[in-house]
VOPAGU-2260 file (C-alpha; in pm, 1 decimal, decimal comma):
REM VOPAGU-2260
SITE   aa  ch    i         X         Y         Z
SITE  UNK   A    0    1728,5    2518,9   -1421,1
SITE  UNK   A    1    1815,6    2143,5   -1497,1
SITE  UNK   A    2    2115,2    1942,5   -1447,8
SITE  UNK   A    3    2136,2    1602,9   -1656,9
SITE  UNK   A    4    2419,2    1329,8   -1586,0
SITE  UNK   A    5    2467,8     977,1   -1745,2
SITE  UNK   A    6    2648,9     713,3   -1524,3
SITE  UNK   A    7    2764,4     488,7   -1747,5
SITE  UNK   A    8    2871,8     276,5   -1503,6
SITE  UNK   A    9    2642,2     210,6   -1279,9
SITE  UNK   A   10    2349,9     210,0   -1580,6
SITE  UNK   A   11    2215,8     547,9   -1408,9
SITE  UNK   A   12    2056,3     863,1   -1514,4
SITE  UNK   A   13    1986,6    1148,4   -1320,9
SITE  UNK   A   14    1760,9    1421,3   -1364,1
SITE  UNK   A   15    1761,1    1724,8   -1150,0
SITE  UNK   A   16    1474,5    2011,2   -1167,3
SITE  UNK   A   17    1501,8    2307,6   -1040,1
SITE  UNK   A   18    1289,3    2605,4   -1004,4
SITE  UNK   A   19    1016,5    2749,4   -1213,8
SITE  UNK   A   20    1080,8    2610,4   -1604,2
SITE  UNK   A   21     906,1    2697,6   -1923,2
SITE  UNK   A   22     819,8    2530,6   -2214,5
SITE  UNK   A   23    1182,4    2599,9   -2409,1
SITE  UNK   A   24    1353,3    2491,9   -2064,3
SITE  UNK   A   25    1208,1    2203,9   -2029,3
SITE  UNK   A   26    1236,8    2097,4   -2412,1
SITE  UNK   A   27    1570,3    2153,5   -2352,2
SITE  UNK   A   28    1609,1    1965,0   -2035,7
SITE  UNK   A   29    1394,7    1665,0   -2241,4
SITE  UNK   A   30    1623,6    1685,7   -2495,9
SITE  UNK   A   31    1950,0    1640,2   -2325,1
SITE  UNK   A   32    1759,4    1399,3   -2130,7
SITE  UNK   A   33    1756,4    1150,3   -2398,2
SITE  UNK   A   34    2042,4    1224,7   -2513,2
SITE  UNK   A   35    2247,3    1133,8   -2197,2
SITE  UNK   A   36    2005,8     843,3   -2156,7
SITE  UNK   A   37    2099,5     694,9   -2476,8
SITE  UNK   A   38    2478,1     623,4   -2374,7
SITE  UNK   A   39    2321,9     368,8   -2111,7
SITE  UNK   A   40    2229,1      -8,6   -2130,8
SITE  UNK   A   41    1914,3    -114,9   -2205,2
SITE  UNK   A   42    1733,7    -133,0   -1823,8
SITE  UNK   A   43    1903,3     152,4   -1713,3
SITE  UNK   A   44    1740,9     335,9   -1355,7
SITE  UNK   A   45    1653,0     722,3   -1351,2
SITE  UNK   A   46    1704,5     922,0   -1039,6
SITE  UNK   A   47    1449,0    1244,6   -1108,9
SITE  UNK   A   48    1536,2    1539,9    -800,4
SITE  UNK   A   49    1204,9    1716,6    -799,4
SITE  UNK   A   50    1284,3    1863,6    -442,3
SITE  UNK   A   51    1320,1    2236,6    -597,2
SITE  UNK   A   52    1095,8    2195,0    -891,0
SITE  UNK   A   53     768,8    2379,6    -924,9
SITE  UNK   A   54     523,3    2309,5   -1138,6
SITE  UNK   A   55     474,0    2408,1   -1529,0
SITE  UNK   A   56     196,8    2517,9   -1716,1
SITE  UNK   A   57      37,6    2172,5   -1862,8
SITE  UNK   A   58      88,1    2324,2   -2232,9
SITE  UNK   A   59     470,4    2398,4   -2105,0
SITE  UNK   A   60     507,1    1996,8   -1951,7
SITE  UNK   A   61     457,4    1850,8   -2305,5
SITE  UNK   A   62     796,0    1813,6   -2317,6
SITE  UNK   A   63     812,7    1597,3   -1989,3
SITE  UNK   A   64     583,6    1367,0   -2118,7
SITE  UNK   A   65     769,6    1302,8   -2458,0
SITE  UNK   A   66    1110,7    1230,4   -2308,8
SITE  UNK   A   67     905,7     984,2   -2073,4
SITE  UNK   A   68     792,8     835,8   -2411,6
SITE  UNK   A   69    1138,3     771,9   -2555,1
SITE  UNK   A   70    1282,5     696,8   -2232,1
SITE  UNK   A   71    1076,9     363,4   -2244,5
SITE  UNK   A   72    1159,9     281,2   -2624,8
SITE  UNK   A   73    1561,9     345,7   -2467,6
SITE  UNK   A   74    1447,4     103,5   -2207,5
SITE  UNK   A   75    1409,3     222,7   -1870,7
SITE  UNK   A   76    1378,8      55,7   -1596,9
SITE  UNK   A   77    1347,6     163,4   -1245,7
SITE  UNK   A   78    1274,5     541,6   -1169,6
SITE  UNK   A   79    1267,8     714,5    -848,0
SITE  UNK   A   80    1186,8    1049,8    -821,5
SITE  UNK   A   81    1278,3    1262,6    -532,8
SITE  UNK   A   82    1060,6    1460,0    -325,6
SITE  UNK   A   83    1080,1    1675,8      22,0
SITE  UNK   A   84     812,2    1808,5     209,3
SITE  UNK   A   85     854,7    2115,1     -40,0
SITE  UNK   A   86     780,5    1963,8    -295,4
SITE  UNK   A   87     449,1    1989,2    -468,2
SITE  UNK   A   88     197,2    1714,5    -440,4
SITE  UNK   A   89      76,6    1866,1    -804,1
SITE  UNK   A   90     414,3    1798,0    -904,1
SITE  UNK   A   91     451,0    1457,4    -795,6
SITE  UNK   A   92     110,2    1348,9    -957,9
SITE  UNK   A   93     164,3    1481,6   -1239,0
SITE  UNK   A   94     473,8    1291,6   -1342,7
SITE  UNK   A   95     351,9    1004,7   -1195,0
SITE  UNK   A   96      39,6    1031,7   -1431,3
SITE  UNK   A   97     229,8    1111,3   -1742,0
SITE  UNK   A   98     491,8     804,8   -1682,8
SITE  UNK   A   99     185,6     589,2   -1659,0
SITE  UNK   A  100      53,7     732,5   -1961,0
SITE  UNK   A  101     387,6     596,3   -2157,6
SITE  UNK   A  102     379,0     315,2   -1978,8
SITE  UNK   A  103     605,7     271,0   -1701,2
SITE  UNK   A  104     542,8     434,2   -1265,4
SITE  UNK   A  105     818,2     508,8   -1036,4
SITE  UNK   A  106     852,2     529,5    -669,5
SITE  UNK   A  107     968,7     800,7    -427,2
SITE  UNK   A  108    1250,3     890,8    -182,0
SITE  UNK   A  109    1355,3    1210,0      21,7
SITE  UNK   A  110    1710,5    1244,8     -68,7
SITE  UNK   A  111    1927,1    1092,5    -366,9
SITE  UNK   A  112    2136,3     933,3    -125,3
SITE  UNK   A  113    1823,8     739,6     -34,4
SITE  UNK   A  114    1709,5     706,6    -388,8
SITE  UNK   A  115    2019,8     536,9    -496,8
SITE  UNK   A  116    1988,1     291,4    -143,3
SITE  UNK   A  117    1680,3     196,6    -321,4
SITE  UNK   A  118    1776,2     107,6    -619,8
SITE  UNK   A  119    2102,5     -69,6    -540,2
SITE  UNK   A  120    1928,4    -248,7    -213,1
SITE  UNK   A  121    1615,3    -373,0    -368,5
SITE  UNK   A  122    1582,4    -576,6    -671,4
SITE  UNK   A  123    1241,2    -506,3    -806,4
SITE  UNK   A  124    1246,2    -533,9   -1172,1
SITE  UNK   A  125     983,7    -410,2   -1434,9
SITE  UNK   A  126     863,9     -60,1   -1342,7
SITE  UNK   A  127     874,9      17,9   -1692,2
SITE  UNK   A  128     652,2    -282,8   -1812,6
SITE  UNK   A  129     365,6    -129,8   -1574,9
């Protein structure tokens, strides 16, 4: 399952993951992904809930890594991805490899609430230029 929200105002996307996802899910997810992504500004932030999300077959992840891919050329800037001590390590990794493989890395927190204290509290710039 996958929720997808664009805040336009506060130049914000977030992602949530849920579950065990297969290739068409996740295409979907991608999809809608880029779509909500694309009624931001330019150096728009991503908050990615992982907390419930298990991992996909690499074949069925594709789909991860191509949204990651266009969310750069929409302009991306910050993401932070959220993780609990449920969360797969494998999980974690892997996004964090495929971001880097489209050029950008994001950080971590344990809750949205602290994800978004990150984002509006510190002003690091650039993630996506990594």
């Amino acid at each position: 399952m996958f929720e997808v929200e664009a805040d336009v105002r506060n130049n914000r996307l977030y992602l949530t993951l849920t579950g065990r996802m297969e290739r068409e899910g996740l295409e979907t997810a991608a999809h809608e992904a880029v779509d909500a992504a694309d009624r931001l500004r330019e150096g728009f932030d991503i908050i990615n809930d992982l907390s419930g999300f298990t991992p996909p077959s690499p074949e069925a992840a594709k789909p991860i890594k191509r949204a990651q891919g266009e969310l750069v050329e929409l302009g991306v800037d910050r993401v932070v991805r959220v993780v609990d001590e449920e969360t797969s390590q494998v999980v974690v990794h892997a996004f964090e490899r495929r971001s880097k493989d489209v050029g950008y890395s994001g950080e971590t927190a344990p809750s949205v609430a602290e994800a978004e204290r990150t984002l509006e509290e510190e002003s690091a710039t650039g993630y996506a230029s990594v």
